[in-house]
C-alpha positions in Angstrom: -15.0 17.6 -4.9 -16.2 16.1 -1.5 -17.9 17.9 1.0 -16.3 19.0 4.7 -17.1 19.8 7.8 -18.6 23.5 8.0 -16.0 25.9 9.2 -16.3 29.0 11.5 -13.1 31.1 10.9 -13.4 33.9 12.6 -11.3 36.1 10.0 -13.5 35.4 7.4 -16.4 37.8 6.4 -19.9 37.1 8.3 -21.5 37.5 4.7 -19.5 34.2 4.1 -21.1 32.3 7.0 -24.2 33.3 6.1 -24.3 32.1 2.2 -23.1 29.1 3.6 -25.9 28.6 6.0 -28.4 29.4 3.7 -27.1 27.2 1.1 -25.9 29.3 -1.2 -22.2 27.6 -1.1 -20.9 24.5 0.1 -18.5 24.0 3.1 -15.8 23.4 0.7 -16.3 26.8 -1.1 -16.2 28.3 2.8 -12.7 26.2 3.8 -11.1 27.4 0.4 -11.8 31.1 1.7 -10.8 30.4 5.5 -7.6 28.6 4.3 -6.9 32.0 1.9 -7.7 34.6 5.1 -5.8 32.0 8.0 -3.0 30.8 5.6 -2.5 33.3 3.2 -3.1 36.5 5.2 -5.7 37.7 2.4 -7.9 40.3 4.7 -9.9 41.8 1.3 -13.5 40.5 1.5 -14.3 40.6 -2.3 -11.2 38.8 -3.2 -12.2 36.0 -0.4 -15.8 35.9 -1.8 -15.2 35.6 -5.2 -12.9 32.8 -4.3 -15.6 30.9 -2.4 -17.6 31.9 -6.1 -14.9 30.5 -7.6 -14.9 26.9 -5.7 -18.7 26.9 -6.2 -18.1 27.2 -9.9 -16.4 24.2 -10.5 -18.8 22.2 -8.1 -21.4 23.2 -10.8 -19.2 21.5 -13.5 -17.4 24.4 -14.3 -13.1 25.4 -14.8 -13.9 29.7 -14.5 -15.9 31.8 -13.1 -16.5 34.6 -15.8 -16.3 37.9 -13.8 -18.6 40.3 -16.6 -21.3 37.3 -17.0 -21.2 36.8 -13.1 -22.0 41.2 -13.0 -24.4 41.3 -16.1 -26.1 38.3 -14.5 -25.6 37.2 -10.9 -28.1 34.4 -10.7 -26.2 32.5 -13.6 -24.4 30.6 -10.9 -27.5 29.1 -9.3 -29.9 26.9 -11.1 -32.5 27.7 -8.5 -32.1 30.2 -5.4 -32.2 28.0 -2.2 -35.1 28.3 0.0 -34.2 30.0 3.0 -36.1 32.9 5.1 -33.0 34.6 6.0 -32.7 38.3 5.8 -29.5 38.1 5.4 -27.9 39.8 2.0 -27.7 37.1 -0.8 -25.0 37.2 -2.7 -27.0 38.3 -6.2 -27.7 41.5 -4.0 -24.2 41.7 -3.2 -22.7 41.0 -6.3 -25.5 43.8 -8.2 -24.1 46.5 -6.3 -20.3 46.3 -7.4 -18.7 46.7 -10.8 -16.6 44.3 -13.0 -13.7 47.9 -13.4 -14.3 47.5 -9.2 -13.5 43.2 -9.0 -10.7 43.0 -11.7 -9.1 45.8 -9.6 -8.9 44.2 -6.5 -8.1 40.6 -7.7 -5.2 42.2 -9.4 -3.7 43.3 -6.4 -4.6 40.9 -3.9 -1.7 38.8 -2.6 -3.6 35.2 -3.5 -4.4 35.8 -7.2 -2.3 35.8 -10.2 -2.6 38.3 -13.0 -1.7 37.1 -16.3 -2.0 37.9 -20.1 -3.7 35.2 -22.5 -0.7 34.7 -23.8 1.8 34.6 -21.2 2.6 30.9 -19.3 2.5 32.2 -16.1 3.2 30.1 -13.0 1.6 26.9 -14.5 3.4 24.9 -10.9 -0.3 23.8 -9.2 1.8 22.9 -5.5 4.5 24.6 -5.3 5.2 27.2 -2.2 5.3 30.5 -4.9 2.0 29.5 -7.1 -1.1 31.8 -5.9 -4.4 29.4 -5.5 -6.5 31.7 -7.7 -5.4 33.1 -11.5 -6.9 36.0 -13.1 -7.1 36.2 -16.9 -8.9 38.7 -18.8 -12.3 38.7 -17.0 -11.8 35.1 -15.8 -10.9 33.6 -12.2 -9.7 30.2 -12.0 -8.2 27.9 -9.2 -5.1 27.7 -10.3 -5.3 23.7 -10.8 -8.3 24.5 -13.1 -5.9 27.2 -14.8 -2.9 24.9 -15.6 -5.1 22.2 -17.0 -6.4 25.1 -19.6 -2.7 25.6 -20.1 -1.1 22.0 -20.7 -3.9 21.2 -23.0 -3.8 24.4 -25.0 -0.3 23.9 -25.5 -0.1 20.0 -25.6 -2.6 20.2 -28.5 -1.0 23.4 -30.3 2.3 21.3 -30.6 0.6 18.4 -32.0 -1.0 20.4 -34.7 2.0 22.5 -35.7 3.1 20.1 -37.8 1.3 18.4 -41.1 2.4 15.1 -41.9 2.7 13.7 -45.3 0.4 12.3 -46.7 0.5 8.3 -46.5 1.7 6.6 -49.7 -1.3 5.5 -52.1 -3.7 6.9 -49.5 -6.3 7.2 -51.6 -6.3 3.5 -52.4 -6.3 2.5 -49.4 -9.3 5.1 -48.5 -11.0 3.2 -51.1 -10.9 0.1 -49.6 -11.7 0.7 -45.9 -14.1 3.1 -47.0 -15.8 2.4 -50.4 -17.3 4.9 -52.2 -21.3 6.0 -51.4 -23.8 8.3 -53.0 -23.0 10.3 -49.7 -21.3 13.8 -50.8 -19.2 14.5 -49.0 -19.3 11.1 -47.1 -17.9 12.6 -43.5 -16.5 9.2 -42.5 -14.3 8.9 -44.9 -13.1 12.6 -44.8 -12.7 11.9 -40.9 -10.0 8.6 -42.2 -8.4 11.2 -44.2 -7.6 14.0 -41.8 -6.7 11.8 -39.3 -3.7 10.5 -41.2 -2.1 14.0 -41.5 -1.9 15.1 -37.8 -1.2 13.8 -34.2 -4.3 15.0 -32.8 -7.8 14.2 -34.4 -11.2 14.6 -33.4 -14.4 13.0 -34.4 -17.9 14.0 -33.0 -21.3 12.3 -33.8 -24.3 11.6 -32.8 -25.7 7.9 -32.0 -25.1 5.9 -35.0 -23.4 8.2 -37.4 -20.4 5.6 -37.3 -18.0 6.7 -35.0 -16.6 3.3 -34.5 -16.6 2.2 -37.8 -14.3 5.1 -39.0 -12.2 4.7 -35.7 -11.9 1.0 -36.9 -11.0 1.5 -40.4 -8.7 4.3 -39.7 -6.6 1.8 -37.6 -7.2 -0.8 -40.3 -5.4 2.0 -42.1 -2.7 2.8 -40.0 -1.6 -0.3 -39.0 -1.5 -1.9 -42.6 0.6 1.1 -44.1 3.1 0.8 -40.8 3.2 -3.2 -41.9 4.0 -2.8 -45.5 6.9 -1.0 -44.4 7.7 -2.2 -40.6 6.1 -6.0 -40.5 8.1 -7.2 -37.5 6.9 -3.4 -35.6 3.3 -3.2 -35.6 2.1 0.0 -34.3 1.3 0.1 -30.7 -2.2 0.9 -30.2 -4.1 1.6 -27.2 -8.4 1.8 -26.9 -9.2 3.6 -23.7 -13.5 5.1 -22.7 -14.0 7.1 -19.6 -16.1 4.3 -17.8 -15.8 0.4 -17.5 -19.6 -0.1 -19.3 -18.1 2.4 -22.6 -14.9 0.6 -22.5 -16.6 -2.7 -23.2 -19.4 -1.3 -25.7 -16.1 0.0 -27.8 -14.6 -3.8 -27.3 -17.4 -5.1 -28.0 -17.9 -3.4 -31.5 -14.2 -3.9 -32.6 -14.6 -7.0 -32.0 -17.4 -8.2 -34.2 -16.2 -5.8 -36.9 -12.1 -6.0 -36.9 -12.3 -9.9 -38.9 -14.6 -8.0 -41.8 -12.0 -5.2 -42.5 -11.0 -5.9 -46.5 -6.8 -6.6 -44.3 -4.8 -9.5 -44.8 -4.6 -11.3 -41.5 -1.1 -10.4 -40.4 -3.1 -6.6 -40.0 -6.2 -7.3 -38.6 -4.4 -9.2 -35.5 -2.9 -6.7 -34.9 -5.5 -4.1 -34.2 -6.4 -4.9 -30.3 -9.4 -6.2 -29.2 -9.8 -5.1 -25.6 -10.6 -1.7 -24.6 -9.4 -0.1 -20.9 -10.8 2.4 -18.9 -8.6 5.6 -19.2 -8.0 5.3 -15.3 -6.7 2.1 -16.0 -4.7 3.2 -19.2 -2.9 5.6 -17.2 -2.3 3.2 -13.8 -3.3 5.7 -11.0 -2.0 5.8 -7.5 -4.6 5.2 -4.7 -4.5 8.1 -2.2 -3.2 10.4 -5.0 -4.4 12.7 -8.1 -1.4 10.8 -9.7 -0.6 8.5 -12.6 2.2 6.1 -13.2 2.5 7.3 -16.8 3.2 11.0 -17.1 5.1 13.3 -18.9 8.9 11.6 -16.7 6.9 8.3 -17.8 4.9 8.2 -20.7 2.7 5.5 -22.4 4.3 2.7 -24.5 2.0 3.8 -27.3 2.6 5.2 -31.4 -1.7 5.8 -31.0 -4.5 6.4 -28.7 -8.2 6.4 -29.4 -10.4 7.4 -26.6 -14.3 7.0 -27.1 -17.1 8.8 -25.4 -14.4 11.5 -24.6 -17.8 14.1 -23.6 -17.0 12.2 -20.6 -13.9 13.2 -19.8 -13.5 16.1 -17.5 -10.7 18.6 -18.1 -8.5 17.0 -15.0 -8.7 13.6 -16.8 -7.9 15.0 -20.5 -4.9 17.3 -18.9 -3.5 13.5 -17.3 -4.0 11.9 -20.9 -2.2 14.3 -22.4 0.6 14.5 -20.7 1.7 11.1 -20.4 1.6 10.6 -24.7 4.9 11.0 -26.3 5.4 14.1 -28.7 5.0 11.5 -31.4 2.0 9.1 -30.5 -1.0 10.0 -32.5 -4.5 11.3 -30.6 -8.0 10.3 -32.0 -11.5 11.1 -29.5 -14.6 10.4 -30.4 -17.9 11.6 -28.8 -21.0 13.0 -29.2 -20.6 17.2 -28.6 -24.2 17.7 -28.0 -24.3 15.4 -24.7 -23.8 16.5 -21.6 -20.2 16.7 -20.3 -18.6 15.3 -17.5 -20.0 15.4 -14.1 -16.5 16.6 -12.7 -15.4 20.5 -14.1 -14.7 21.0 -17.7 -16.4 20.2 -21.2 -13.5 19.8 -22.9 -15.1 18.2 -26.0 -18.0 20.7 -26.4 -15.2 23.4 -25.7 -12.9 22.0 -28.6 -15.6 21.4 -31.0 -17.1 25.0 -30.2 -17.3 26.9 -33.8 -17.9 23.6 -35.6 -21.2 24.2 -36.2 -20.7 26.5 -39.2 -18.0 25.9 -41.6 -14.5 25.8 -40.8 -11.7 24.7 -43.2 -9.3 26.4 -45.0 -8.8 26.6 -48.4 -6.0 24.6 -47.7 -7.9 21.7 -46.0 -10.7 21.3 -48.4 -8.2 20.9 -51.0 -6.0 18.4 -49.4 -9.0 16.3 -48.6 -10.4 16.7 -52.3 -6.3 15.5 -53.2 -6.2 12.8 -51.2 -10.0 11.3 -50.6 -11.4 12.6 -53.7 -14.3 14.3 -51.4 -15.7 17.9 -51.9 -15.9 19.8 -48.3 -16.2 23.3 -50.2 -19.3 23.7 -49.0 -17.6 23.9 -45.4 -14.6 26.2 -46.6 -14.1 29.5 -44.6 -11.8 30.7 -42.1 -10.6 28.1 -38.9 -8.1 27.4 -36.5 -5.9 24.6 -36.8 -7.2 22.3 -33.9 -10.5 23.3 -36.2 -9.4 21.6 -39.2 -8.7 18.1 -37.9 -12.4 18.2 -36.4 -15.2 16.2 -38.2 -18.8 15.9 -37.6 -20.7 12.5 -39.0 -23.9 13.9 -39.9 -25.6 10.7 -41.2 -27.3 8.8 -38.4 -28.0 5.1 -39.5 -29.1 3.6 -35.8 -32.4 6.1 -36.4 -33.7 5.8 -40.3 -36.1 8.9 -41.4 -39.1 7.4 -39.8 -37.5 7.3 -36.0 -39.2 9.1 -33.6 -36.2 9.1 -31.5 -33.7 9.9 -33.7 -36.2 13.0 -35.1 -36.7 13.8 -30.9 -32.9 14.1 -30.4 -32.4 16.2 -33.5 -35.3 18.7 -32.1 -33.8 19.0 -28.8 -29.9 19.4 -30.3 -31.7 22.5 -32.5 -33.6 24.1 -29.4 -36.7 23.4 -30.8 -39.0 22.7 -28.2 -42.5 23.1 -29.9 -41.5 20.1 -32.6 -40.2 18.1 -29.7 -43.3 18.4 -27.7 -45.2 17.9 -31.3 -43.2 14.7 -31.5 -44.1 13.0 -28.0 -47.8 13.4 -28.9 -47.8 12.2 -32.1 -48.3 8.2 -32.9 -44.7 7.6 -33.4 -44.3 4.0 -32.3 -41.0 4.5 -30.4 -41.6 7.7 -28.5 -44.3 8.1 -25.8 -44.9 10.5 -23.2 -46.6 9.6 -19.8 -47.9 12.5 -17.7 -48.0 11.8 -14.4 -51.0 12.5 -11.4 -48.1 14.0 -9.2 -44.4 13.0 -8.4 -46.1 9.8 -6.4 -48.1 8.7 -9.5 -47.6 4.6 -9.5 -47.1 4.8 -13.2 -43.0 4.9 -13.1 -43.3 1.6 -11.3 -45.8 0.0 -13.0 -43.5 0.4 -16.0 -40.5 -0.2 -14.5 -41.5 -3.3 -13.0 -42.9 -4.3 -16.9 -39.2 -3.3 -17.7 -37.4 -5.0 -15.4 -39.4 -7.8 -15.7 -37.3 -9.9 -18.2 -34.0 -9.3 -16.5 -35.0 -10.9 -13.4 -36.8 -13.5 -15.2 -33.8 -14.0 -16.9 -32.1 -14.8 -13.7 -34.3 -17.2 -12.9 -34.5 -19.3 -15.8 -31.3 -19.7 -16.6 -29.3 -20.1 -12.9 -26.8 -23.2 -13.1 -27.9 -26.3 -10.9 -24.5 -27.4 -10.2 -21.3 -25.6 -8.8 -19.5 -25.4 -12.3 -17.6 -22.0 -12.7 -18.0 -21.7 -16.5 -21.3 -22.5 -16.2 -22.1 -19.6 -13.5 -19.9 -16.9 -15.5 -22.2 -17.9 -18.4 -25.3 -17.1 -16.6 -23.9 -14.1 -14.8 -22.9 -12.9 -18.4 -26.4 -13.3 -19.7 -28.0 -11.9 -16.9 -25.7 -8.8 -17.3 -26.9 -8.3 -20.7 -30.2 -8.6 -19.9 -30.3 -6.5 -17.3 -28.9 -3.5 -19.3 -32.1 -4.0 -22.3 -33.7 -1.4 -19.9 -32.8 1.7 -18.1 -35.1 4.3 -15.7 -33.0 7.4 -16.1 -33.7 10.7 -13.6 -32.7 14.4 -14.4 -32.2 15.1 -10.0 -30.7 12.6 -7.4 -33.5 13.8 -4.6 -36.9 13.9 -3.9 -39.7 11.4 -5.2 -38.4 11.7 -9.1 -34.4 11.5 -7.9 -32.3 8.2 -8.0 -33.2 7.8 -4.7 -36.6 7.8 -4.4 -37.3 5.9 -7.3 -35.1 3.3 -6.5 -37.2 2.9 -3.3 -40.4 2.9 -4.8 -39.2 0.4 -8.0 -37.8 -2.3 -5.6 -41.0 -2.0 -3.4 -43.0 -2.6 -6.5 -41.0 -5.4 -8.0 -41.0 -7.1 -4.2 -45.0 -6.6 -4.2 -45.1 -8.3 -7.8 -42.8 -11.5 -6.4 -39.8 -10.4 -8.9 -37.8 -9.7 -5.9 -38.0 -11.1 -2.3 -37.1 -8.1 -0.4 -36.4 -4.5 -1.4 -33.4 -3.4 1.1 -29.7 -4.5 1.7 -28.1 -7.0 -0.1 -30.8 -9.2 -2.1 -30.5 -11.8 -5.3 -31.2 -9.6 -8.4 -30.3 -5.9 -6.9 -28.2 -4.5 -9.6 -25.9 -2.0 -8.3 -23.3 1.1 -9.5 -19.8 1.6 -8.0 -19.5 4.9 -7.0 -15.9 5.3 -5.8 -13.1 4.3 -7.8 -11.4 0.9 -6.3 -8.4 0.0 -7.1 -7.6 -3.0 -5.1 -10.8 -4.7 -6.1 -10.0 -3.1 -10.1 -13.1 -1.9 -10.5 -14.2 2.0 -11.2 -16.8 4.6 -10.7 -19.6 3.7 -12.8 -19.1 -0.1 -13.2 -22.5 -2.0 -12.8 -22.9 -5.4 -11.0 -25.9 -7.4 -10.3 -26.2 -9.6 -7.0 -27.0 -13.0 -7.6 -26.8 -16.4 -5.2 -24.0 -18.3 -6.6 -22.7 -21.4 -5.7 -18.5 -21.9 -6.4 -16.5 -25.1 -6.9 -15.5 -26.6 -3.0 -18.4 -24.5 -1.3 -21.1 -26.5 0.3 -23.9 -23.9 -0.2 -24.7 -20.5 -2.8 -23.3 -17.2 -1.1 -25.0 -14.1 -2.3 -22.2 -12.3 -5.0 -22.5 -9.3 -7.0 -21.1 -10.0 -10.7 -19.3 -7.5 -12.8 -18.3 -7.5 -16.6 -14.9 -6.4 -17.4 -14.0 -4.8 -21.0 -12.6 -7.9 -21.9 -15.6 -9.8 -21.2 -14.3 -11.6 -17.9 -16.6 -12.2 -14.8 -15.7 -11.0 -11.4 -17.6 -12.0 -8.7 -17.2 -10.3 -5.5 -18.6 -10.4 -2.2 -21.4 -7.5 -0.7 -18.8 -7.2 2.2 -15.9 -5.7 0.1 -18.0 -3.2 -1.8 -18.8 -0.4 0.2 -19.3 2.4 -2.3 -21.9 1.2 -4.1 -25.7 2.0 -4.9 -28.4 0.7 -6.3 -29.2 1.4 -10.3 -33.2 0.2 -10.6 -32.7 4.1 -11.4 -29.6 5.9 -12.6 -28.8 9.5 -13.3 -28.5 10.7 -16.9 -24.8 11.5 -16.4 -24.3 8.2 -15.1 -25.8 6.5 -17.9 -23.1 8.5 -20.5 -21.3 5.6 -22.3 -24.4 2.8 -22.4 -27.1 1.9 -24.6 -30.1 0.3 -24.1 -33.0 -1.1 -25.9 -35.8 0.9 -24.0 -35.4 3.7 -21.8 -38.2 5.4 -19.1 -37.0 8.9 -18.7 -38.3 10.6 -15.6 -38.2 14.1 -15.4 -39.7 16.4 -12.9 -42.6 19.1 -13.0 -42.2 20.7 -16.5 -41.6 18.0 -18.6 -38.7 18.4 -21.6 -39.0 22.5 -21.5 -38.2 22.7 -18.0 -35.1 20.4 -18.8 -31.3 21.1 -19.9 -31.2 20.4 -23.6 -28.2 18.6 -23.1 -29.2 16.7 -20.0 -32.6 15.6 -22.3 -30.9 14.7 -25.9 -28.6 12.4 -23.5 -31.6 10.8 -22.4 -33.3 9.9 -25.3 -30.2 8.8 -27.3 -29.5 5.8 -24.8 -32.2 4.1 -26.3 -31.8 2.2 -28.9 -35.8 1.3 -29.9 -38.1 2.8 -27.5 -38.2 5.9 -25.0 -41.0 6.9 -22.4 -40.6 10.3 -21.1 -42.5 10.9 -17.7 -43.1 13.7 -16.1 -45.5 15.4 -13.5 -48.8 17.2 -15.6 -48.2 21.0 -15.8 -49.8 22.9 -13.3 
């Protein structure tokens, strides 16, 4: 949610003005409350601050603000207090003097809110003239948007689990074949191939390398030849979609080089796409508008959807997705649980999978699966909901074998344990390091940034095309691409000297001091970049990366300085600096930004504190981008 221009209504509380000017809520939280007091004639001061509460809860990535949490603990909203010397009353002081008995009363009856049961649909209409902007349920307060999202996915998902399908016709043959038998017990992939044939929503979670793709890919292997044997001139339709442009080609990229492998005659494995969209693009959005071309009055052309990294995916976007597939098309995500959501409100994915942790299926579950895949889950039999019984874990990393330092970092900081994940940065493991720092300024980061970087722009170099040839500079642009993304710096904060901005600063100054680079500023040959604003006339979305380069086209006399981008389907665009302008530069990203890529080596800056200071979350996120090395930096305790 942008920011706007502060606003002084005079019919709003001064308390309001004052959080706001000592940055305790943004000026959109303040207009939400202004437009409730001018608009909507609300005159009760507790119902207009919580709503401002309210707005600045799903700034900070969340769909509710939890009325007894917000009374037992009123600093849970704010990471850190701001640092102001105001006298004025903060709103922890305000909010420790009332009672929860003394806020659900007053919502209740307050002329902009909406009491309703757990149960009941209530008004679920987000713009219409008789919806409230704020629902109460239970000891929850929502914007209503927020609140019908909950809704639509609740039920969207309940009707897809009502029913059971049959089970497919010699399924555990074909199990057999697309997922031969291993001295794993119970081996989770295959159980995941299983499950997902009986039900119209499914959902797979993993960490790196426990084979997410390869059960996505047989279970489509699966699918499709079954629908052949009995369909062969009506393949199913299947769509790939991944939250970002970078995911969306990873997931291309590994159906690709796996889908001609699959034990299929030929007639199957063609047709099992290739190419992978963004969901943004799946769904065909209108610019200037929260709306999609497919909804529920159009939906997609689709009998199943797999969506990967769906941690991404904020509860607006899953809400969209859902609506615009048929009754009948079949569902699969995929994701990792344990990384950190969306940056936008709602972890839908960590909120579905919550309770998976400890076993979950019914008696009736673990023996369907021991029927129909021959594999024993009674270890995992107890009690669960139905959306719980078509969830399945992989729990058997093979990207990190049992001497990986990384893979043994991420699983301490999944548990909480901080003391083996410290123990592990200072041991001798060759893939994990830690680099303490003088002070935020140290020149360490760039000395290994610019040892990093330095194959990328070397890269560039070496390889540019003499001649004006197309193919040949698509080639080069595709190579340099790939080099570029063998390394990653990745920052916990945007600001400040260990933010993406400050490091950018300092990394480009150091690779223009060590000649990598000819200048550090603007538009220069080997800047690699991040679109930050979805752009739909150019096609290309919020976290695409480009790198500029000086390339010289077919009819043009001299090179012009273009920034490259990679599509999913492995197509070059080359655009000119003047048509981007909502881009920045990526010498240093943000570990949310980075959700969806892989690298070989990643330097992981983190400020004063080091990993206890940090989100669990944020940190496993971190380190499981790399592939075969990670640095974590960080200031020396004090």
């Amino acid at each position: 949610m942008s920011e706007i221009a502060p606003i002084r209504a005079t019919t709003l509380p001064a308390r309001l003005h004052h959080w706001f000017d000592d940055g305790w809520i943004r000026s959109t939280d303040l207009a939400l409350a202004a437009l409730l007091a001018e608009q909507g004639g609300e005159t009760d001061e507790v119902v207009l601050a919580l709503a401002a509460l309210a707005s600045y809860t799903v700034g900070a990535g969340h769909t509710r603000l939890r009325l007894d949490e917000l009374i037992e603990a009123p600093a849970m909203l704010w990471s850190e207090s701001p640092a102001t010397d105001s006298d004025a009353e903060t709103p922890i002081e305000w909010l420790g003097a009332l009672a929860l008995d003394t806020l659900r009363v007053r919502l209740t009856v307050a002329r902009s809110v909406e009491a309703v049961n757990a149960g009941d649909a209530g008004d679920t209409a987000v713009d219409s003239d008789t919806a409230t902007p704020l629902v109460l349920q239970g000891n929850a307060l929502y914007l209503r948007r927020y609140w019908a999202n909950e809704r639509l996915i609740h039920s969207t998902l309940e009707a897809r689990l009502a029913e059971t399908l049959p089970a497919l016709p010699g399924l555990t043959e074909r199990l057999d074949g697309l997922f031969p038998r291993t001295d794993r017990h119970p081996d989770w992939q295959r159980v995941a191939g299983a499950l997902a044939t009986r039900s119209r929503f499914t959902l797979i979670t993993g960490g790196p390398g426990t084979g997410k793709t390869r059960t996505v890919l047989r279970l489509l292997g699966l699918l499709q030849a079954e629908r052949m044997d009995t369909h062969p001139e009506e393949p199913l339709r299947i769509r790939l979609a991944a939250p970002t442009g970078k995911a969306a080609a990873r997931l291309g990229e590994s159906i690709s080089g796996e889908v001609d492998a699959l034990p299929l005659r030929s007639a199957v494995r063609d047709a099992i796409p290739r190419s992978v969209s963004t969901l943004h693009r799946l769904l065909g959005p209108r610019p200037g508008s929260r709306r999609f071309r497919h909804d529920r009055d159009n939906p997609l052309h689709a009998d199943l959807v797999v969506v990967d990294e769906a941690s991404m995916i904020d509860q607006e976007l899953t809400a969209r997705l859902l609506d615009a597939l048929r009754p009948e098309t079949r569902l699969v995500l995929l994701g990792d649980k344990d990384q950190l959501a969306s940056v936008e409100a709602g972890a839908v994915l960590g909120e579905l999978c919550a309770g998976t942790e400890q076993p979950h299926y019914t008696a009736e579950t673990v023996a369907w699966v021991k029927a129909n895949s021959g594999d024993d889950i009674a270890d995992w039999q107890a009690g669960g909901s139905r959306l719980q019984q078509q969830i399945v874990r992989l729990r058997d990393s093979r990207r990190f074998g049992a001497d990986s330092g990384i893979g043994a970092l991420a699983e301490a900081i999944r548990r909480g344990d901080s003391a083996r994940a410290n123990a592990l940065l200072d041991s001798d493991a060759a893939d994990i390091q830690r680099l303490e720092l003088a002070g935020a300024n140290d020149a360490g980061i760039a000395r290994a940034a610019c040892q990093g970087y330095q194959a990328y722009l070397t890269e560039l170099q070496t390889t540019r095309p003499a001649g004006d040839d197309r193919d040949a500079t698509e080639r080069w642009a595709r190579g340099v691409l790939a080099a570029f993304s063998r390394f990653q710096v990745l920052t916990t904060v945007r600001h400040g000297p260990l933010g993406v901005s400050g490091l950018n600063e300092r990394i480009a100054a150091a690779l223009q001091q060590n000649r990598l680079i000819d200048r550090a500023s603007g538009w220069f040959e080997g800047r690699p970049v991040m679109i930050t604003r979805n752009d739909y006339e150019l096609g290309l979305m919020n976290g695409d990366i480009g790198t500029c380069l000086m390339t010289r086209l077919p009819g043009e006399s001299g090179a012009r300085l273009r920034v490259a981008f990679e599509w999913p389907d492995h197509r070059i665009r080359l655009v000119l600096p003047s048509r981007l302008d909502a881009v920045e530069s990526v010498f240093a990203m943000t570990v949310h930004k980075s959700q969806g890529s892989e690298f070989d080596h990643v330097l992981v800056v983190l400020p004063e504190g080091g990993p206890g200071r940090t989100r669990p979350e944020l940190l496993y996120t971190a380190v499981t981008r790399a592939r075969t090395g990670a640095v974590i930096a960080h200031p020396q305790a004090q």
